[in-house]
Steps between C-alpha positions, in 0.01 A plus 500: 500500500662812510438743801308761304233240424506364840366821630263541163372197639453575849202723385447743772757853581867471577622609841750780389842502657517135619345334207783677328688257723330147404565262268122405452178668666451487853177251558220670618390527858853515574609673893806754405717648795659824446769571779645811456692757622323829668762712233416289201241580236251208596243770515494675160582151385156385616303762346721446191400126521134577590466738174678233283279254577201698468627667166539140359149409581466380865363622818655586775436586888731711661541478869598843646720541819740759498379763280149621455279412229517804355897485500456187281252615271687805407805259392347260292371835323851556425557185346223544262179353740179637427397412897203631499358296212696187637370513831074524357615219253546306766887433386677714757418465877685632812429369804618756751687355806653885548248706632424282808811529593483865527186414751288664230212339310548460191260671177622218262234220365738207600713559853566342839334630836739289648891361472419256763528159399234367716266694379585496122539138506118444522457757189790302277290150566221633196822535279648131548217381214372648182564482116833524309600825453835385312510813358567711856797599666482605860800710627608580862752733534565377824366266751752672780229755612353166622719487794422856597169402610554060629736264620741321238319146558152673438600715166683231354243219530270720387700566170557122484113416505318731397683735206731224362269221557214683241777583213490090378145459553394760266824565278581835601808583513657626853810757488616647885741673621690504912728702537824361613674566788223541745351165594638205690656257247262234580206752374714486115589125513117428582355735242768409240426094530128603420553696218555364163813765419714735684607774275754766672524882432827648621736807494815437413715782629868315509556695165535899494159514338237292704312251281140387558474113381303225498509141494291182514652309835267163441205408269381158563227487158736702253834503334674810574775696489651565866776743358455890712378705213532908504175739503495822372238764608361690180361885570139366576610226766454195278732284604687284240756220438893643396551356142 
């Protein structure tokens, strides 16, 4: 079976970028770990993938952290996102993580009052159980502001239990990012052992022109290609695979 009719098959919206990547779909309810570098273009990458997804049928909930709602909205305008529209349909939903952290309260319908795992952890229980949404694709841009707010052990387990642990259960798929660099190593190794793929975005700058790539580092339910693979930026942000 060839690898176009694979993903005919699979039924349900591609991830853009890294199912670019894959040999054959990536099952649902599958945990995916970005770790990327704070110069990379994980960011516009993830709005790039959140729009694909959603442009090719799916649903998808955003989790906010380092930009404001607002911030996000206006770029998946620019990639052709009718948000407005999206977001009463029921197809588009940010969950802001930002404003909090700004010790403001936030105006948005779905948003934390608190980055405290402790507290949040009580919350995230209601979301461990529920029907299939196979068709939704919830992306974090990065779990890092976490650790702003709770000790490694605390964030971490929480991840662990309550975010990843829901993704099988219901067939949603889970895409994060952490930010490299800034955590302990034992924080990555844990994180990375409970996720179902590591995917790395990087910034090649050994070159005179810097290079943003990607690659897929492990994938234990796919075939993939593990090659680094060149982005480009186009004017609107949309980030895209170098033929």
């Amino acid at each position: 079976m060839t690898r176009e009719v694979l993903f005919l098959c699979h039924g349900v919206p591609r991830i853009p970028l890294i199912e670019e990547l894959t040999k054959e779909p990536i099952p649902l309810g599958s945990n995916l770990l970005v770790e990327f570098d704070p110069a990379s273009q994980w960011f516009n990458a993830a709005m790039t993938i959140a729009a694909g997804w959603i442009s090719s049928g799916g649903r998808a909930d955003y989790n906010v952290s380092v930009q404001s709602p607002e911030s996000i909205r206006a770029q998946l305008r620019r990639l052709g996102m009718n948000v407005e529209v999206l977001e009463g349909q029921g197809r588009l939903t940010l969950d802001d993580f930002y404003t909090i952290t700004l010790g403001k309260k936030s105006a948005e319908k779905v948003a934390r009052q608190t980055l405290r795992v402790s507290e949040m952890s009580i919350e995230w229980l209601k979301y461990l159980s529920g029907p299939p949404t196979p068709d939704l694709l919830r992306v974090v841009d990065t779990v890092s502001t976490l650790s702003r707010y709770n000790d490694d052990k605390a964030w971490v387990e929480f991840c662990i239990t309550r975010s990843l642990a829901r993704s099988p259960v219901v067939r949603a798929t889970w895409l994060a990012g952490i930010t490299k660099g800034v955590h302990e190593l034992w924080v990555y190794k844990q994180l990375e052992s409970a996720h179902d793929g590591i995917i790395d975005f990087d910034l090649n700058t050994s070159s005179k022109e810097p290079r943003n790539m990607i690659r897929i580092r492990s994938l234990r339910n796919a075939r993939f290609d593990g090659h680094w693979r060149s982005l480009k930026v186009t004017e609107n942000f949309e980030v895209r695979l170098e033929e």
